[in-house]
C-alpha positions as MATLAB code, in Angstrom:
seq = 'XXXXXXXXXXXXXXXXXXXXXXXXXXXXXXXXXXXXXXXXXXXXXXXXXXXXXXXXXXXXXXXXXXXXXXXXXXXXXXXXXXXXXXXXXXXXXXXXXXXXXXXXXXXXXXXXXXXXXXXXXXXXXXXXXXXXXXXXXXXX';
ca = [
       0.000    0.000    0.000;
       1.040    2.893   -0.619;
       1.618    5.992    1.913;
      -1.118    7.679    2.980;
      -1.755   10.701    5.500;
      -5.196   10.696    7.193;
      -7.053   13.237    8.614;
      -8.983   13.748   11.417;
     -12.420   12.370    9.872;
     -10.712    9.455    8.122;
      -9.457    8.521   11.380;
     -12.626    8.468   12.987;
     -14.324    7.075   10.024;
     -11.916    3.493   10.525;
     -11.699    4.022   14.710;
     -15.952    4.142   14.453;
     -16.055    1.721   11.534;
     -13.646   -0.685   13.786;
     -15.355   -0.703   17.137;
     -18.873   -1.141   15.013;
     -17.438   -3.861   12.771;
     -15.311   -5.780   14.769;
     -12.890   -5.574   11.256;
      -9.912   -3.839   11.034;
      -9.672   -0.686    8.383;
      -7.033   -0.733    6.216;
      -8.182    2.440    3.989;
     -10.580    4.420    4.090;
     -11.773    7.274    1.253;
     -14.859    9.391    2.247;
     -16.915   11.371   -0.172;
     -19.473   13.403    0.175;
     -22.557   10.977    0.088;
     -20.099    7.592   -0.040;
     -17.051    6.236    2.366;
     -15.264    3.227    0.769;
     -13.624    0.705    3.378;
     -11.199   -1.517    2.897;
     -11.005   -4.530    4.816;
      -8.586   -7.494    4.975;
      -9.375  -10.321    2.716;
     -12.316  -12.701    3.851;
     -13.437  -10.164    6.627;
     -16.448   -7.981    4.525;
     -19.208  -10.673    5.005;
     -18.011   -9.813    8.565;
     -18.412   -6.166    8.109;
     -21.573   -6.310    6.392;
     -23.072   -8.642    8.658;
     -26.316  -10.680    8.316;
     -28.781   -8.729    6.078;
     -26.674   -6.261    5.913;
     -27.210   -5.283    9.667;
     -23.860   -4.575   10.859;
     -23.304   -1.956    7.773;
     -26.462   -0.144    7.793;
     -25.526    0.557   11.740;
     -22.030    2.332    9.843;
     -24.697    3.942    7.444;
     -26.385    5.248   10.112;
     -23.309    6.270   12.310;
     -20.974    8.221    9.646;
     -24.027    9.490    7.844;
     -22.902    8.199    3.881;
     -23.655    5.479    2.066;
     -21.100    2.804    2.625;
     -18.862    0.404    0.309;
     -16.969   -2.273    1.730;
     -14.099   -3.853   -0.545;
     -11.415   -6.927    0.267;
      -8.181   -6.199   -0.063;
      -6.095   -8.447   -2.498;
      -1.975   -7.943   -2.743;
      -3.043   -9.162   -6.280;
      -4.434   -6.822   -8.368;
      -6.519   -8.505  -10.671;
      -8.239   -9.978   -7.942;
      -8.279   -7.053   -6.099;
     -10.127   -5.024   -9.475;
     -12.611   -8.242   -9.151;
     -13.442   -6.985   -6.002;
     -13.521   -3.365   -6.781;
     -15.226   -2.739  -10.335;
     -19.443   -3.344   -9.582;
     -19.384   -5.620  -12.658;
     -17.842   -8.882  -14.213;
     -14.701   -7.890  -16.073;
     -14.205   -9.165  -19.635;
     -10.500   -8.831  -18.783;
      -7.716   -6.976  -17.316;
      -4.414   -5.515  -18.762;
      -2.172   -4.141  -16.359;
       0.914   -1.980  -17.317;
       3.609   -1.640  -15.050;
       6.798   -1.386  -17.374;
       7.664    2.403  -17.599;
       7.472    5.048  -14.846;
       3.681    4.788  -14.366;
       1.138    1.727  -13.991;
      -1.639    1.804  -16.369;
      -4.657   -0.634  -15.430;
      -7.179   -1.416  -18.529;
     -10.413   -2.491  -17.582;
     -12.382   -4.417  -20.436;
     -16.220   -4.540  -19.437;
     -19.370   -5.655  -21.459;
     -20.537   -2.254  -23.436;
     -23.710   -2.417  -21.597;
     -21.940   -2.547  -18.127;
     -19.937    0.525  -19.217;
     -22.262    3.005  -17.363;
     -21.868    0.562  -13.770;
     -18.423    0.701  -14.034;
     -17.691    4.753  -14.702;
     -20.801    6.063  -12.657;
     -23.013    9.371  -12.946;
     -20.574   11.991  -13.868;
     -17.865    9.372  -13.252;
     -17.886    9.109   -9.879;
     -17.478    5.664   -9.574;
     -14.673    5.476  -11.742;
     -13.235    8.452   -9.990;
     -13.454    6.717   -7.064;
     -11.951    3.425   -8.341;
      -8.785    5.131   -9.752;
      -8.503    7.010   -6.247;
      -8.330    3.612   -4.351;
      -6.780    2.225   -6.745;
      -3.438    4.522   -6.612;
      -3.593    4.376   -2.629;
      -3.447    0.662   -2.634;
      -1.427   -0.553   -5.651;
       0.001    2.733   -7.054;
      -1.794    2.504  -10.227;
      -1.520    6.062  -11.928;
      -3.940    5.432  -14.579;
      -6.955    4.010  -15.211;
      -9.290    2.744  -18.418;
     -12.563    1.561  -18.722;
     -13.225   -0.060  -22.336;
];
């Protein structure tokens, strides 16, 4: 991962997400209506809890909508986990100075994938560069 500074709210947003969880934070982005968490692999059924219980009490808490994600040293299988859609395939780029990711998605998935305004996609390349130092990323 790479090195990240947190402020005030993110550390709140992890401490309260934590103690509500019972799963440890390892990132957290917040948003204005979203906050993406990332957990350790195999701990967001955890985190969401039965019905969705344990996240809608995080929901409630911090205020935002709420997106858990697995963390995955790998990062195709850590994209798997991250893009809101089945991937047609993935072409990472990591010769050079900067690491290009290409996502391939069905064209009618597209829309899932980059968001209203691109927000989702925005948000994807954000995590995406604080976990994995990816500089770049496509959506075809």
């Amino acid at each position: 991962m790479a090195t990240v500074t947190y402020d005030t709210e993110n550390i709140r947003a992890m401490n309260m997400f934590e103690s509500i969880t019972g799963v440890e934070a390892r990132d957290v982005i917040l948003k204005e209506n979203e906050a993406y968490f990332i957990v350790p692999d195999g701990k967001a059924g955890m985190a969401i809890g039965k019905g969705g219980k344990v996240v809608k009490k995080v929901q409630n808490k911090i205020g935002k909508e709420v997106k858990i994600y697995e963390y995955s040293d790998n990062l195709g299988k850590f994209l798997n986990n991250l893009v809101p859609t089945d991937l047609r395939g993935v072409d990472i780029d990591d010769e050079g100075e900067e690491k290009k990711v290409e996502i391939s998605v069905a064209p009618n998935n597209k829309g899932r994938v980059v968001g209203k305004n691109g927000n989702k996609i925005d948000s994807i390349r954000e995590v995406l560069h604080r976990t994995h130092g990816v500089d770049e990323v496509v959506v075809e």
